[in-house]
C-alpha positions in Angstrom: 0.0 0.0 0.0 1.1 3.5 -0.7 2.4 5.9 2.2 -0.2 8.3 1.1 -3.2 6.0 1.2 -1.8 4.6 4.5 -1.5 7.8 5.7 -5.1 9.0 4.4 -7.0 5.5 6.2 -5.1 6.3 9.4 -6.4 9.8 9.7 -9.7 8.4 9.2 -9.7 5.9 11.2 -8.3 8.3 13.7 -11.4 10.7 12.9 -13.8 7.7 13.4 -12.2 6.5 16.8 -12.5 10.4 18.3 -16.5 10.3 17.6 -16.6 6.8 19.0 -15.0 8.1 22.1 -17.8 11.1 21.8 -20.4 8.4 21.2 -19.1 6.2 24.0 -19.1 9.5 26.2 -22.4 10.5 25.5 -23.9 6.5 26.1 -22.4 6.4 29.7 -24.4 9.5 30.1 -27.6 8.5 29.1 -27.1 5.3 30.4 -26.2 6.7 34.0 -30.0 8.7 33.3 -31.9 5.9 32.4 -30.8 3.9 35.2 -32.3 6.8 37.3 -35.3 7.0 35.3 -35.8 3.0 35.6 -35.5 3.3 39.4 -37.8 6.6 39.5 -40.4 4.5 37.2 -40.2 1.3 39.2 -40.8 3.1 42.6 -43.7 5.4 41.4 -45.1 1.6 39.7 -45.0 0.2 43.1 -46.7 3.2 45.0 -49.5 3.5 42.6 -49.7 -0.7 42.7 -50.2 -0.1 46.9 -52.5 2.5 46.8 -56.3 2.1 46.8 -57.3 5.9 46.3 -58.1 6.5 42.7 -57.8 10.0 42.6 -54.1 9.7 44.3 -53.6 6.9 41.8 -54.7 9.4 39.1 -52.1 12.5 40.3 -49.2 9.8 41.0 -49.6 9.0 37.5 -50.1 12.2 36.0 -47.2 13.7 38.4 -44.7 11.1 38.2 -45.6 7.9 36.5 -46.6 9.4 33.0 -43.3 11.9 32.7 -41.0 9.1 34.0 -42.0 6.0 31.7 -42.4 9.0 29.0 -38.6 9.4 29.9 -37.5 5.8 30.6 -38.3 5.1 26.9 -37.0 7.8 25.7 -33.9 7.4 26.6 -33.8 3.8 26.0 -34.5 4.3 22.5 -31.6 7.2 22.7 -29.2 4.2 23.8 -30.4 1.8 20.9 -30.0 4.5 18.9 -26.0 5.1 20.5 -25.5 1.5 20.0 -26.4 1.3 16.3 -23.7 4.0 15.7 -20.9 2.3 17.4 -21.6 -0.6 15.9 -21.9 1.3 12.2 -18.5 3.4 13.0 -16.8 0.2 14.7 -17.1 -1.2 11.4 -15.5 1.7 9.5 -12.3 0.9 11.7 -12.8 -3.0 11.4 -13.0 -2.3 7.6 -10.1 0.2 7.6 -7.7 -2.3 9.9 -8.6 -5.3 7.1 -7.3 -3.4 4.3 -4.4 -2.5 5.4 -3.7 -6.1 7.3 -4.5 -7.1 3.6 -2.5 -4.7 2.1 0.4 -5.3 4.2 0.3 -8.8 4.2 -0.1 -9.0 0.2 3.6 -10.6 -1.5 5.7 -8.6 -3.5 5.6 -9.0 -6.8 8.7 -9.7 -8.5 10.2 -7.1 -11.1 11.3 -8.2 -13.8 
């Protein structure tokens, strides 16, 4: 493989790894929030599960219950949605590593 083209994958490769670690970055994040969410929506499922007052029922689940599982799936279709992109941009790199592995490994042809 020529320096030049080397040199050209390896910068992109490079590119692809930095928004990785941005994409990796921003999955922790909104995984640390949806575990919060998923506690917040379990507890307020549980309350409204032991209580017997329909009209408390009715403002737990407005309040709390409503917003939370509103947010609990929101976010976990944010982290599907993270984890589709690494997957997509790990392949880039994957890709990018197998042609030059393929490149490098190629014989030399003989001059004659």
């Amino acid at each position: 493989m020529e320096a030049h083209v080397r040199k050209s994958l390896e910068e992109w490769k490079d590119e692809i790894c930095d928004l990785l670690k941005e994409i990796d970055k921003e999955y922790e994040e909104i995984k640390s929030e949806l575990q919060v969410y998923s506690y917040k929506f379990s507890i307020t499922k549980q309350v409204v599960q032991s209580t017997v007052n329909d009209e408390i029922i009715r403002n737990i689940r407005e309040l709390y219950h409503k917003p939370f599982e509103q947010k609990f799936n929101q976010l976990k279709e944010e982290i599907r949605d993270l984890e589709e992109k690494k997957k997509v941009f790990q392949m880039f790199v994957d890709k990018i590593d197998k042609v030059k592995e393929k490149e490098d490994t190629k014989p030399f042809a003989s001059v004659q």
